[in-house]
Every structure is written in C-alpha cells, then in structure tokens.
C-alpha positions as CSV (number, residue, x, y, z in Angstrom):
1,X,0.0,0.0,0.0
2,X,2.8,2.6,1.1
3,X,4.7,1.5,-2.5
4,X,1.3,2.8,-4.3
5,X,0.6,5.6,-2.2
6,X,3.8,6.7,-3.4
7,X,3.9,6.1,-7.3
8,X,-0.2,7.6,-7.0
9,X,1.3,10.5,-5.6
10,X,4.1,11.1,-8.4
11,X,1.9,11.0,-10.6
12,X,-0.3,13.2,-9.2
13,X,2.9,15.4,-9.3
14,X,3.5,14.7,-12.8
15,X,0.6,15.8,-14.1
16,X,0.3,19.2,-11.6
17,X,-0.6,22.2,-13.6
18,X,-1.8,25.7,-13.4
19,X,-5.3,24.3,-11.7
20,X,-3.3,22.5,-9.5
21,X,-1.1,25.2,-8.4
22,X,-4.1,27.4,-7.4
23,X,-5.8,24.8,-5.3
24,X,-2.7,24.6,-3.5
25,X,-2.7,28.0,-3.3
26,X,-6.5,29.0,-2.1
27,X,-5.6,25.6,0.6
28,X,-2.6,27.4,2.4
29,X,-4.5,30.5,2.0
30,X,-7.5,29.2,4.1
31,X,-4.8,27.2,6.2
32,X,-3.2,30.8,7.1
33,X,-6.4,32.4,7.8
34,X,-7.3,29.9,9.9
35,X,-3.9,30.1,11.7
36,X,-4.4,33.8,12.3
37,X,-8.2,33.6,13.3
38,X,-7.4,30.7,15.5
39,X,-4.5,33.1,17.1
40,X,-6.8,36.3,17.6
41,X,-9.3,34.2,19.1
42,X,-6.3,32.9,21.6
43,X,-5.4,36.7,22.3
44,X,-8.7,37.7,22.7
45,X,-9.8,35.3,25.1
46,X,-6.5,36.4,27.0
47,X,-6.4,40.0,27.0
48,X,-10.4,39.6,27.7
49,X,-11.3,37.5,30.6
50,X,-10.0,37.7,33.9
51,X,-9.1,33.8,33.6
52,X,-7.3,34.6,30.4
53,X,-5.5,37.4,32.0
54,X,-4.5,35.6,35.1
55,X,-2.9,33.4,33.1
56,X,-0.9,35.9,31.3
57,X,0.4,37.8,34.6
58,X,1.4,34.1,35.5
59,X,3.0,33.2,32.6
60,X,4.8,37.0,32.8
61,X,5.7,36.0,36.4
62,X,7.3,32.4,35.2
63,X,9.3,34.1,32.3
64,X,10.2,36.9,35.0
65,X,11.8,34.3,37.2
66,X,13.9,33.2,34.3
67,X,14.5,36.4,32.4
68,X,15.1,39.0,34.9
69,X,16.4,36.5,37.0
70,X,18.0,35.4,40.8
71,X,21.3,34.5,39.1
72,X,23.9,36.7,37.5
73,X,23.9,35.4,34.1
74,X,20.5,35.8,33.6
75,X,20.5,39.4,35.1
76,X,23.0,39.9,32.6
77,X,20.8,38.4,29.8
78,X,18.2,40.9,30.9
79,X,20.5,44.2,31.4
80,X,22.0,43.4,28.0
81,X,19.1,42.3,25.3
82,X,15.4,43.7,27.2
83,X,15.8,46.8,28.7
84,X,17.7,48.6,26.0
85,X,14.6,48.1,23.8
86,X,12.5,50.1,26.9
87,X,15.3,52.9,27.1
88,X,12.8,55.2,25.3
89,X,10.1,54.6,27.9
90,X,12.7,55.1,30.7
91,X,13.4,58.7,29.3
92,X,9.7,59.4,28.8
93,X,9.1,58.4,32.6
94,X,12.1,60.5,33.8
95,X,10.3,63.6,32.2
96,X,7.0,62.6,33.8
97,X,9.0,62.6,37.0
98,X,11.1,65.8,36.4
99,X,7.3,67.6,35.4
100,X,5.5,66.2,38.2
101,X,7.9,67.5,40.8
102,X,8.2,70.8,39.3
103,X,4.6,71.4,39.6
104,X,4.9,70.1,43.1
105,X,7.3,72.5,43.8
106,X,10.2,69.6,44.6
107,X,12.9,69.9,42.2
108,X,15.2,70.3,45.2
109,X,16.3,67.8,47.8
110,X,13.5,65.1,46.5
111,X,13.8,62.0,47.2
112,X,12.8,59.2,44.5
113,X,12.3,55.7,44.5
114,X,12.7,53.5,41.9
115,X,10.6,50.3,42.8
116,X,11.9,47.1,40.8
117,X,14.4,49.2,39.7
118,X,16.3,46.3,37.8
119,X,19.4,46.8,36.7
120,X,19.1,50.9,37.4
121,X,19.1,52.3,34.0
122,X,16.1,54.5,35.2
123,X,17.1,55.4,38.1
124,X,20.1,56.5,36.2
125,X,18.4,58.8,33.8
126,X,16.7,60.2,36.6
127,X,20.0,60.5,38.8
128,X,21.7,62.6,36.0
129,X,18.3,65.0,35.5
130,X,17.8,65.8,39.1
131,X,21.3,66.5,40.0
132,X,19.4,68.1,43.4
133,X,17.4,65.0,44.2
134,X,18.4,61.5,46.3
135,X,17.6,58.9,44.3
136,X,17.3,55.0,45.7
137,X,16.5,52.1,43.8
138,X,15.2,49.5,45.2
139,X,14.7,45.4,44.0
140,X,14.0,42.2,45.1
141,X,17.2,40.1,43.3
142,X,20.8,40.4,44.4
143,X,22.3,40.0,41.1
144,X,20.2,42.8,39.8
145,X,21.3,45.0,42.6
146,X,25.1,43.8,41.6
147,X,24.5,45.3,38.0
148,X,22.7,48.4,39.2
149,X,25.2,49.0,41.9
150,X,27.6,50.0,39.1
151,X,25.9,53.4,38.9
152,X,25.9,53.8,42.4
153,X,27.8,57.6,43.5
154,X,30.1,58.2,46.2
155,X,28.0,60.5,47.7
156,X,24.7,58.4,48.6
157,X,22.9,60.3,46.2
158,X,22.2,57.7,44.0
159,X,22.1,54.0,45.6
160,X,20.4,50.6,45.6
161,X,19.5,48.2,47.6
162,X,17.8,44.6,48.2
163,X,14.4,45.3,49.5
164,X,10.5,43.6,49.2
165,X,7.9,45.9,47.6
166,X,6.2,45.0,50.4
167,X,8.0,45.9,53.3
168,X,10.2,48.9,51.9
169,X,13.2,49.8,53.9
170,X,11.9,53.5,54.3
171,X,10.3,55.4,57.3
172,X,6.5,56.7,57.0
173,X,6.4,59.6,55.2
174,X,9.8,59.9,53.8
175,X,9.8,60.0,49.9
176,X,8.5,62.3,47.4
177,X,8.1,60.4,44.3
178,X,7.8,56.9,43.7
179,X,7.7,55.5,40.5
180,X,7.9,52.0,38.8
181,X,8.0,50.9,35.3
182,X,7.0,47.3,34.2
183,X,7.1,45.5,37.7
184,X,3.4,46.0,38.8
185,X,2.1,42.4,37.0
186,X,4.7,40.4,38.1
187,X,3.3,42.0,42.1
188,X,1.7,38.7,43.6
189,X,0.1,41.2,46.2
190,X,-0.6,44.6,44.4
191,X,-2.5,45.7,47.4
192,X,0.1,45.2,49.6
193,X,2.4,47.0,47.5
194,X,-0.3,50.3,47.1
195,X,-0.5,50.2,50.9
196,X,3.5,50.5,51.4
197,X,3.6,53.2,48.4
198,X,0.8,54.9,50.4
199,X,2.6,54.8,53.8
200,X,6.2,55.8,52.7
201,X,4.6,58.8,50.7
202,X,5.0,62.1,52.3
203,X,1.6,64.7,52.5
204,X,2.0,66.2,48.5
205,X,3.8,63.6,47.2
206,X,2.9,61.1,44.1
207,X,3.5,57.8,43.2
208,X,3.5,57.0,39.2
209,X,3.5,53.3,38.2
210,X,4.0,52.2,34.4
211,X,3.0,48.7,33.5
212,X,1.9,46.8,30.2
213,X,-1.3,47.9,30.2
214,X,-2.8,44.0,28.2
215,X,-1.2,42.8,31.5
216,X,-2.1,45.4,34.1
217,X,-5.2,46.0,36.5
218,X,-8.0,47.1,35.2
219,X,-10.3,50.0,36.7
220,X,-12.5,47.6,38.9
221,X,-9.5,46.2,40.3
222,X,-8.3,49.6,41.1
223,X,-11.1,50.2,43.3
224,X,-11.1,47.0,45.1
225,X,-7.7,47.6,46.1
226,X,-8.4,51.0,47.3
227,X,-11.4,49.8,49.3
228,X,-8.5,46.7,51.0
229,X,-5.8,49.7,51.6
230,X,-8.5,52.0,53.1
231,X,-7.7,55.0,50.4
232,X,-10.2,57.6,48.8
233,X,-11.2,55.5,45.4
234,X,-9.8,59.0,43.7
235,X,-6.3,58.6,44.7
236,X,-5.5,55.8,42.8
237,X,-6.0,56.5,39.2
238,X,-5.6,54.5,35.6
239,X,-4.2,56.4,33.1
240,X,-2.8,56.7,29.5
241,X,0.2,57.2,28.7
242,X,1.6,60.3,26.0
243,X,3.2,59.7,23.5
244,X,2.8,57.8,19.9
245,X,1.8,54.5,18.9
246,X,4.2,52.8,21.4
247,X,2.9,54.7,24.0
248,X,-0.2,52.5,23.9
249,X,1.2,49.6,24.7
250,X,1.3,51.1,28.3
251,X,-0.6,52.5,31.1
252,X,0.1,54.2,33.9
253,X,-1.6,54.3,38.0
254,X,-1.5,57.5,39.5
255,X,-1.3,57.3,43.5
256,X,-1.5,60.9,45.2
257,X,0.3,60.9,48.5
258,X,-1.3,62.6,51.7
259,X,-3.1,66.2,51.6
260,X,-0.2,68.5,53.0
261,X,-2.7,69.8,55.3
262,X,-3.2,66.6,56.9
263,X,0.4,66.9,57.6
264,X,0.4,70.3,59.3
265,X,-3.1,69.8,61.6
266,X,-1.2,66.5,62.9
C-alpha cells in the first residue's frame, strides 16, 4: 500500500498544472487564515477574561523568574538584550518625573524611589536630570542590585538596595516620588504594595507606576484595592500614557500621597 501511495502520488505530481497550483494555493491561504483567526481568538480570550489574563500575569511571572532572574547570568541576559529596547520609555518616565515635581514645587532635595528598579538604567536617567534629588532604587534580586550597583555615587545620592515591595526599607512619610516601570504584573500582592507606596509617601507627594497595560489592572481592580488599603477610590488612578503608537502599549496608576494639610493639623 505505502509502495502505491507513493507512485499515485508522483503522478499526481506529474501531471500538476496551473489548476493544480491554485488549489494549492487557495488551501494554504485558508490554512493561514485559519492560523491567524485561531491566534486572535487565543489573544482575545486572553487580554479579555479575567481567567485569560490571570494566566498571562502568571506566565509574565514564570518568564520573570527566568529572564530577569536570581542568578547573574541571567541578570545579565536581561540588562544586556530587554531593557535597552525600553530605554525610550525610561526617558519618557524621567520627564513625567522631572514635570510632576516641578509642579509640586520639589525639584530640590527630593527623594525618589525606583521600585523594581532592575538593573538601574532609570534610576540613572533620573540621577543625571535631578542633580538636586536623592535617588534610591530599590529590588528584590541580588544580582540585579550587583548590576545596578555599578551606577551607584560616592556620595549616597544615587544607591540601591535589596528590599520587598512589600515591606520597603523606608520610614513613613519619607519620599517624594515613587515610581515603577513594568514591575506592577509580576506583584503577587498589588495591594500590599499600594498600601506600602501609600505609607512611605509624604503629604504632597505622588506615586507613578508604568506597567503593560494588556497585563495590568483594570479600573475595577483599582477600586477594590483602594477599598482593602483603606484610600479615597480618587487617589489611585488609571491612566494613559503620552506619546505615539508605542505609548499605547502602556498605562500608567497614578497614586497621590497625603493632603499637606493633613500633615500640618497633625
């Protein structure tokens, strides 16, 4: 049987022609649109439902372990091929910064936190803008923190060290600005996180946190976490980020920190 499977198909070969040629054709066409219907369908379902979309944070969260890493090489890996291709989001960011605390009136002696700062190239950018301002990053793996350290200045006013997002190293009321880019899905307890941000916050500061916004919290979620931290729904905020076509891709939460007058009446 295989022996005449095989001389029926040479033949059929044989005697292929232009007919032939556009069957094949119209098949792999139909085969590809099937491909690519099948794959929006996939994406859809993803980006769409929450079980689709916990699946993606946990999948984000899996490749996180193995991309940004625990170990040095892959730190290294990370540093090296990912986040130069987000170097043009880290310098959009650092003018957010730079225009938030000039309307805050905090250009001087602010202090910033980079939260999941990686391996510091933001924290950098920021470092060199604010030439008045104490900048700290902060991150959860030592090998990132080896890289980052690199950038580290003599005089304390750029350094980074190993800390939880959930437990930051900092006093109540102690920082001006934090801000975060692309480390809110991998959180396993975003609430947690929003409370610390909201703690360590002084009255008139801000907190801006940049994520991918396919993988990011929606609106409802927002307010859920609110209601579990005990803040005004207003305070934390969802919103777009400027810029062009790229700029889509992200979106941005928006904590405020304490009214100053809360400060001064306690």
């Amino acid at each position: 049987m295989r022996l005449w499977g095989r001389a029926r198909r040479r033949a059929d070969d044989n005697e292929s022609g232009p007919e032939t040629e556009v069957v094949g054709k119209r098949r792999k066409d139909r085969g590809r649109s099937r491909l690519v219907s099948g794959a929006l369908m996939v994406v859809t379902l993803a980006i769409f439902t929450e079980r689709g979309r916990g699946a993606i944070r946990s999948v984000a969260r899996w490749l996180d372990a193995r991309v940004e890493g625990f170990s040095e090489p892959e730190s290294r890996t990370y540093s090296h091929f990912f986040a130069p291709v987000f170097g043009r989001l880290y310098r959009g960011v650092a003018r957010d910064v730079i225009a938030e605390l000039e309307a805050r009136g905090r250009m001087n002696k602010a202090t910033i936190v980079d939260l999941g700062c990686g391996p510091g190239d933001l924290a950098l950018e920021l470092s060199h803008r604010l030439r008045g301002s104490r900048v700290v990053g902060l991150d959860l793996s030592p090998s990132m923190m080896q890289l980052a350290s690199r950038h580290a200045t003599t005089d304390g006013r750029l350094r980074f060290i190993v800390g939880n997002a959930e437990a930051m190293p900092f006093t109540d009321r102690s920082v001006d600005l934090v801000v975060s880019t692309l480390s809110l899905h991998h959180w396993k307890k975003p609430a947690a996180v929003f409370a610390e941000v909201s703690r360590v916050l002084r009255p008139g500061g801000v907190a801006l946190i940049y994520d991918i916004s396919v993988l990011s919290l929606r609106t409802s979620e927002l307010e859920t976490i609110a209601r579990d931290v005990g803040l005004d729904p207003d305070a934390l905020q969802r919103e777009r980020v400027k810029g062009g076509f790229g700029a889509r891709l992200f979106v941005r939460f928006r904590l405020e920190g304490p009214e100053i007058e809360d400060d001064r009446e306690s």
